[in-house]
C-alpha beads as a LAMMPS data file, in Angstrom:
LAMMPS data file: protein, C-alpha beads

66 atoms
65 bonds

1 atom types
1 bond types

-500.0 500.0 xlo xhi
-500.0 500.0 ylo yhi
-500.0 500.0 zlo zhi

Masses

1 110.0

Atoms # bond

1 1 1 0.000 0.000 0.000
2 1 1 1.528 3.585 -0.920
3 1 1 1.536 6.096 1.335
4 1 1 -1.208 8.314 1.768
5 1 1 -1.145 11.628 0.410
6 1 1 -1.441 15.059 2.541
7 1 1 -4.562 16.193 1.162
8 1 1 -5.932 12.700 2.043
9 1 1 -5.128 13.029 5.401
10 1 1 -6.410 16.783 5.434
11 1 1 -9.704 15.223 3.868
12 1 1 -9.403 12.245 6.248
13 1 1 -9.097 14.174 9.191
14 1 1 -11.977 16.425 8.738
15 1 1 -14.368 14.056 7.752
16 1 1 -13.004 12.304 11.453
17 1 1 -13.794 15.535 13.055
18 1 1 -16.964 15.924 11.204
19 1 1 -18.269 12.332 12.830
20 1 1 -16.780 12.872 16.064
21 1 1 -19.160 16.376 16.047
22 1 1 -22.237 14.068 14.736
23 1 1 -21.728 11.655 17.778
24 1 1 -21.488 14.827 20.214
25 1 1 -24.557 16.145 18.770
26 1 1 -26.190 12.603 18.725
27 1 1 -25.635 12.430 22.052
28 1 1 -27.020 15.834 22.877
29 1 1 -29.933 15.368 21.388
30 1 1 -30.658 11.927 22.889
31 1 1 -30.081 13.203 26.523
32 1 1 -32.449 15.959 25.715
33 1 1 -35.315 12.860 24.257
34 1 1 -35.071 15.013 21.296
35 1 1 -35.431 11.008 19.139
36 1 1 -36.413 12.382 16.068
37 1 1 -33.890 15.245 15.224
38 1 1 -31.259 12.401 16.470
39 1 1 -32.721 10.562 13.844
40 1 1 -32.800 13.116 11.210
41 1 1 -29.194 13.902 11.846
42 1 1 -28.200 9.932 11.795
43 1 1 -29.946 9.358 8.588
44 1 1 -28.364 13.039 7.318
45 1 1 -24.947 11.630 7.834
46 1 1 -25.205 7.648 8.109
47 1 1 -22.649 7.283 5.634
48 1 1 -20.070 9.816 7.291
49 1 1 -21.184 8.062 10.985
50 1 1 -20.069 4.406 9.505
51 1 1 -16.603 5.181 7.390
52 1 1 -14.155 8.035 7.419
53 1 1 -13.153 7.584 4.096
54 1 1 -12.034 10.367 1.976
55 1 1 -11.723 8.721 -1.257
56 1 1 -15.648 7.703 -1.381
57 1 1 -16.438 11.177 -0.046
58 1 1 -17.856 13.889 -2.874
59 1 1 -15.331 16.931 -2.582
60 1 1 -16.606 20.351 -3.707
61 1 1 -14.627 23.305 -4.541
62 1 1 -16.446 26.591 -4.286
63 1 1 -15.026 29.666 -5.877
64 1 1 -16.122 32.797 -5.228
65 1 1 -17.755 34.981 -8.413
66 1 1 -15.614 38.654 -8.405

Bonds

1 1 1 2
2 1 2 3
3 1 3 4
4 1 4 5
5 1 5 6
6 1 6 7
7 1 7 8
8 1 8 9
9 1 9 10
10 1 10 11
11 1 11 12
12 1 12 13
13 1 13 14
14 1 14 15
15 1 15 16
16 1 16 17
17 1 17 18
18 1 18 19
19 1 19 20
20 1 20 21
21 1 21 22
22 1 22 23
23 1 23 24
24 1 24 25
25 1 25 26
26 1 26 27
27 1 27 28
28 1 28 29
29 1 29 30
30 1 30 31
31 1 31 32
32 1 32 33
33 1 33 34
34 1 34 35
35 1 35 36
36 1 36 37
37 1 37 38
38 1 38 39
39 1 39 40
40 1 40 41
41 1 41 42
42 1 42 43
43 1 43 44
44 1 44 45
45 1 45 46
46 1 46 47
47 1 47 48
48 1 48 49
49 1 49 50
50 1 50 51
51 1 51 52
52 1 52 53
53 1 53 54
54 1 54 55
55 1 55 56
56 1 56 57
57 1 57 58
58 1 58 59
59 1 59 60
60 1 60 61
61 1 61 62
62 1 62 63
63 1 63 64
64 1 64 65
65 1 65 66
């Protein structure tokens, strides 16, 4: 396996900090019996909440219109 390349792990890392803010918020919501906008948010982000993986992710690029 090559190693991984620093805008993977920029991409990789974010997306980790992106689920690790979804479980906070999970768990927020759940302590507050707020069930169904704990499920809106899991079924918003299943797909980030199961695999941090930057190469299946969709990347955007905005630029700004001068």
């Amino acid at each position: 396996m090559e190693p991984a390349k620093p805008a993977t792990l920029e991409r990789t890392l974010q997306l980790t900090q992106l689920r690790d803010w979804c479980m906070q918020r999970l768990s927020t919501l759940s302590l507050e019996w707020r069930m169904g906008d704990a499920r809106a948010l899991t079924a918003e982000h299943l797909e980030a909440l199961e695999v941090v993986d930057a190469h299946r992710t969709l990347w955007m690029t905005i630029e700004q219109d001068d």
